[in-house]
C-alpha positions as CSV (number, residue, x, y, z in Angstrom):
1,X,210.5,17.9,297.6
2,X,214.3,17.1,297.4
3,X,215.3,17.8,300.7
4,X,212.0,16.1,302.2
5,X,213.2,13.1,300.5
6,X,216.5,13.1,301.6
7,X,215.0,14.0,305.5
8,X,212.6,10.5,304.9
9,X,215.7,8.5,303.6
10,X,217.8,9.5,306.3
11,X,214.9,8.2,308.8
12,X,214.6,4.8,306.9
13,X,218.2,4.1,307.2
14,X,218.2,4.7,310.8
15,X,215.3,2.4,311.4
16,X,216.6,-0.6,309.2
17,X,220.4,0.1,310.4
18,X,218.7,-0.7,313.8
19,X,217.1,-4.1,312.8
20,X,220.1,-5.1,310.8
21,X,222.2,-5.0,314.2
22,X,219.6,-6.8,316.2
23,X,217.9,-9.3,313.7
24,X,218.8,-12.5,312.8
25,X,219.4,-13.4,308.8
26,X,216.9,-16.2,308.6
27,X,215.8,-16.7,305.7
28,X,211.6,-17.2,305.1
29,X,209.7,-20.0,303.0
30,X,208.6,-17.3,300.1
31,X,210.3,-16.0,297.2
32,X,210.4,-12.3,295.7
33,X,208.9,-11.8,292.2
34,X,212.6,-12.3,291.1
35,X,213.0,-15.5,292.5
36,X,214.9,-14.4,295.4
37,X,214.6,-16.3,298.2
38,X,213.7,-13.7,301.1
39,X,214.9,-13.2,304.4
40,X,213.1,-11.4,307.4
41,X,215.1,-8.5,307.5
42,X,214.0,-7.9,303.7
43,X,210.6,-8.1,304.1
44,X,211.1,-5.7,307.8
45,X,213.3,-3.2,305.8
46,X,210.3,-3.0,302.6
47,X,207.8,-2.0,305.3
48,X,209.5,0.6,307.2
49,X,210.2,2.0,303.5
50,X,206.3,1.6,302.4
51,X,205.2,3.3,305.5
52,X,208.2,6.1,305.4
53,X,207.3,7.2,301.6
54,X,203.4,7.1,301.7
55,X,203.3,9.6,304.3
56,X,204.7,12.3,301.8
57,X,201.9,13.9,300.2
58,X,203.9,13.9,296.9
59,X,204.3,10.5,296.4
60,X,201.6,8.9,294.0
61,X,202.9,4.9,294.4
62,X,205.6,2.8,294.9
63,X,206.9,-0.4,294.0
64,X,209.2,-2.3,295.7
65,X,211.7,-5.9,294.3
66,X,209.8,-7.5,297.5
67,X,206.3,-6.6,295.8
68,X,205.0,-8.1,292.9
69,X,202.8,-5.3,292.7
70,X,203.1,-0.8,292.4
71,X,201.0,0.4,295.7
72,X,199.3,3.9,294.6
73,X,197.8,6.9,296.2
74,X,194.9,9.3,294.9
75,X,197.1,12.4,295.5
76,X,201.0,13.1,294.8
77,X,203.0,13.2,291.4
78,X,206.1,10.9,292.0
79,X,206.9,7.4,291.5
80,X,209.2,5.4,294.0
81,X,210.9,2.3,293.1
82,X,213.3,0.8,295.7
83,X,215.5,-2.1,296.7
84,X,214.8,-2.4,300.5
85,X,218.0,-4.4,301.2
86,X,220.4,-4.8,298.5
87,X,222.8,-7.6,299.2
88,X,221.1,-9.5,301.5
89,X,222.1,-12.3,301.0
90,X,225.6,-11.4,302.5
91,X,224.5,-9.9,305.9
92,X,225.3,-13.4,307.5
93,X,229.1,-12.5,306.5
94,X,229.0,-9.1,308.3
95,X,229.8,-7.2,304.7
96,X,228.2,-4.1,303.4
97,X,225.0,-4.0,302.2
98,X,222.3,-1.3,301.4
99,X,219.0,0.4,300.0
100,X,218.8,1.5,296.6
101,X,216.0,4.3,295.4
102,X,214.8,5.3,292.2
103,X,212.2,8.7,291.7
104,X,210.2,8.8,288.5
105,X,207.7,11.3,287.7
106,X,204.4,10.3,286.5
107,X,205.7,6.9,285.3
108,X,207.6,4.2,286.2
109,X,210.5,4.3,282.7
110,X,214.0,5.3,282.3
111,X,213.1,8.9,281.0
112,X,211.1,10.1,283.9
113,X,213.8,9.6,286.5
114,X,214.3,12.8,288.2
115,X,215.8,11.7,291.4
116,X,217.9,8.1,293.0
117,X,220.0,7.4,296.0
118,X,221.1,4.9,298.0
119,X,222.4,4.0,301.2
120,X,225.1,2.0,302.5
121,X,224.6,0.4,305.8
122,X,228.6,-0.6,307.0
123,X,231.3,0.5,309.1
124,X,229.6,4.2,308.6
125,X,225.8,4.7,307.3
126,X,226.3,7.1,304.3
127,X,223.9,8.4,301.8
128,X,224.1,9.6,298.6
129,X,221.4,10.9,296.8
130,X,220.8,12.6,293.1
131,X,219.1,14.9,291.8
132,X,220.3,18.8,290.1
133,X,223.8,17.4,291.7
134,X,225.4,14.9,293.4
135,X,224.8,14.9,297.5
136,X,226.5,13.4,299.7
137,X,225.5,12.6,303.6
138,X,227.2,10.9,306.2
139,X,226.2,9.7,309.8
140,X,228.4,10.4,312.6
141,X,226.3,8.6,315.4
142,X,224.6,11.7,316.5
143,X,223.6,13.6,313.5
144,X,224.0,13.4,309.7
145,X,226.8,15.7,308.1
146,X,226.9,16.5,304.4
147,X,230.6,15.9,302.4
148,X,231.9,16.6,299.4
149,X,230.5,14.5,296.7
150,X,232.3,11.8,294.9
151,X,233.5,12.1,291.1
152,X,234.3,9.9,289.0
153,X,238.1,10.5,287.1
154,X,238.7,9.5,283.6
155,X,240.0,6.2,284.4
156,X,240.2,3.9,287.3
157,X,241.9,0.9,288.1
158,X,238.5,-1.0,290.1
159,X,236.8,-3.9,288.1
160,X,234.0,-5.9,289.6
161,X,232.3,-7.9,287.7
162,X,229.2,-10.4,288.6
163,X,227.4,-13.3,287.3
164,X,229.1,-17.1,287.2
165,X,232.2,-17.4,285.7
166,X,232.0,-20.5,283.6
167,X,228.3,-18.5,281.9
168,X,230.3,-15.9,280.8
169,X,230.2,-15.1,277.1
170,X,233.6,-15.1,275.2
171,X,233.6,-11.1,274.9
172,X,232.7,-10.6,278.3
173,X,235.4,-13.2,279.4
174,X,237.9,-11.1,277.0
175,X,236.8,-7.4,278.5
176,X,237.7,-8.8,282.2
177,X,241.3,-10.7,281.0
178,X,242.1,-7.3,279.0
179,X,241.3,-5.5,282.4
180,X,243.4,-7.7,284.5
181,X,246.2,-7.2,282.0
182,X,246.1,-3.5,282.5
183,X,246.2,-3.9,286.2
184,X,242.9,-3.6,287.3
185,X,242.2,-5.0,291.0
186,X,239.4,-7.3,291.0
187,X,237.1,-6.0,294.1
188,X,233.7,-7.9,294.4
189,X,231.6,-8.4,297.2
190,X,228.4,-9.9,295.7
191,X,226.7,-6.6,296.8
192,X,225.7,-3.7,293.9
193,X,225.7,-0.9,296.6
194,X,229.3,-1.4,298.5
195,X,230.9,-2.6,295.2
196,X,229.6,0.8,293.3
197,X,229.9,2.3,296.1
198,X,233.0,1.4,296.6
199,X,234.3,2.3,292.6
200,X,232.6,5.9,293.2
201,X,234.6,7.0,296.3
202,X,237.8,5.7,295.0
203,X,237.1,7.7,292.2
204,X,236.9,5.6,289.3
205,X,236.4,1.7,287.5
206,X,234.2,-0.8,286.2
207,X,230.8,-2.0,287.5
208,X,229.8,-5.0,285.7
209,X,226.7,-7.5,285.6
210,X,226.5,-9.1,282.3
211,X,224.4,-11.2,279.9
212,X,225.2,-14.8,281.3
213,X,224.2,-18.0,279.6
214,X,222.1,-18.6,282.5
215,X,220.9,-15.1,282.9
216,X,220.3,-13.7,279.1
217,X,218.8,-10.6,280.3
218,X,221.1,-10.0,283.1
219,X,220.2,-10.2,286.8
220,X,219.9,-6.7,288.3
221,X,216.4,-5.1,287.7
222,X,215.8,-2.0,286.0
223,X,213.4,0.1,287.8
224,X,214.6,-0.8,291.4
225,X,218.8,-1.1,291.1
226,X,220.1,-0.5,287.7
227,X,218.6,3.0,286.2
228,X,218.9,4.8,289.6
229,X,222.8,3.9,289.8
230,X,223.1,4.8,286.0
231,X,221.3,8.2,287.5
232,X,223.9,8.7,289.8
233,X,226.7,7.7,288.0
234,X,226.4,9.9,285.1
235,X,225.7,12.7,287.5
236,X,229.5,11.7,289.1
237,X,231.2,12.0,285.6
238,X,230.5,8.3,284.3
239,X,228.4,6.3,282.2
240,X,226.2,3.5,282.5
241,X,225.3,0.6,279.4
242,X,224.2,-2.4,278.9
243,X,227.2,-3.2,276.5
244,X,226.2,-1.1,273.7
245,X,223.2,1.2,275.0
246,X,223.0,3.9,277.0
247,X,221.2,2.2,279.9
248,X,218.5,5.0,280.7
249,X,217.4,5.5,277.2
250,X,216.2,1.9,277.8
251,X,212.2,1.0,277.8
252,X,210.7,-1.3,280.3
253,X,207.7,-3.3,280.2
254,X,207.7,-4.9,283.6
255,X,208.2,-3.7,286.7
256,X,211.1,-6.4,287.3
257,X,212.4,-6.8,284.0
258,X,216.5,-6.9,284.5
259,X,218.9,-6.1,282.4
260,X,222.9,-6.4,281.4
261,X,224.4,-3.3,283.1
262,X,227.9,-1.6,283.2
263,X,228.6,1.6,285.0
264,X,231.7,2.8,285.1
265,X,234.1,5.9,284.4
266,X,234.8,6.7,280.5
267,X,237.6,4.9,279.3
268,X,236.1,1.7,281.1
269,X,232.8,2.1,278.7
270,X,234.4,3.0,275.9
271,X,236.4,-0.5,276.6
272,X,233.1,-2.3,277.3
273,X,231.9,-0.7,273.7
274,X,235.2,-2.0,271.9
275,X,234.8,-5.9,273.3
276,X,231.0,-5.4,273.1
277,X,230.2,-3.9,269.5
């Protein structure tokens, strides 16, 4: 099943680095269950997804942050939840952006994830997918060639941290002065997959999206972007919360509920736990 996967993933981000080089970022009159207002290129990069993962005999349904709805099959005993184009929104400014994957067995909730990846479509196409270990792919313009994966060290000296300044809560506004004052470079791109990315090859840091006044619940949804990056990042060494819980020990009752989320190498949780607690 794994390497299947990792064959169809590898496909998809062929296909949707194609139409990302050749489209144009305008933006449609519709809105994704999230609010989001959508751009062509999402809606193109959902379907070559949708048709990519229903071939596979193994895969019961999907559900997608374009779709307000799972799609299921009669066969098959996995669950797919994806991002189809993470970052969007920042295409028109030629910066990184990518696809996010989460694989759940049986049920869409935290503690049947078996499997995530995503891709990053930038100066190189890159993959890196979980699932016994860490994998991690890279395309060379002819054919894909499998690295060394990424760990995360102790500590790192990365923070990027989301959501609109002037709704931060005072702790969170406290965690990200205490950071600075350690030395900590602030590297944000608006994207989750190049900024994670980004923290994970460099080897260590601080992912953040927190509860805003404007955004109690956060902004990044479970099912599709935050508990297949807490996946992977625990497989690289880290941890993943939502300020005081680990974030896949978390229940879900909607398939785009969102949530507070920081991933990050120890001593940056245990941080996030002392400002947080």
């Amino acid at each position: 099943m794994q390497q299947n996967f990792i064959s169809i993933l590898q496909n998809c981000s062929l296909k949707i680095q194609n139409i990302l080089r050749q489209s144009h970022t305008n933006y449609l009159n519709s809105t994704n269950p999230s609010g989001d207002t959508q751009l062509a290129l999402d809606i193109q990069a959902d379907k070559i997804i949708e048709e990519e993962l229903l071939k596979l005999d193994f895969i019961k349904g999907i559900c997608s942050e374009e779709k307000s709805k799972a799609i299921y099959k009669n066969n098959g005993s996995y669950l797919v939840a994806y991002d189809p184009l993470d970052g969007s929104s920042i295409i028109e400014s030629n910066l990184s952006v990518g696809s996010i994957f989460g694989i759940y067995e049986k049920e869409f909730k935290a503690s049947k994830l078996i499997g995530a990846a995503y891709i990053v479509y930038g100066p190189r196409l890159e993959l890196i997918f979980a699932g016994d270990k860490l994998h991690y792919y890279v395309h060379t313009g002819e054919d894909w060639q499998e690295k060394s994966p990424p760990a995360l060290k102790k500590k790192g000296n990365i923070n990027a941290t989301g959501g609109t300044q002037k709704y931060w809560e005072t702790n969170h506004k406290k965690l990200i002065e205490n950071l600075f004052d350690e030395g900590y470079r602030l590297r944000y791109s608006g994207g989750m997959v190049p900024d994670l990315h980004q923290i994970l090859i460099k080897g260590g840091g601080l992912f953040s999206y927190p509860s805003t006044s404007d955004a109690p619940k956060g902004k990044l949804r479970k099912l599709f972007e935050v508990f297949p990056f807490a996946f992977i990042y625990e497989k690289a060494g880290g941890e993943a919360i939502d300020g005081k819980n680990r974030l896949l020990e978390l229940d879900i009752k909607d398939l785009h509920e969102s949530t507070a989320c920081f991933l990050g190498s120890e001593y940056e949780i245990k941080k996030v736990r002392n400002f947080y607690e």
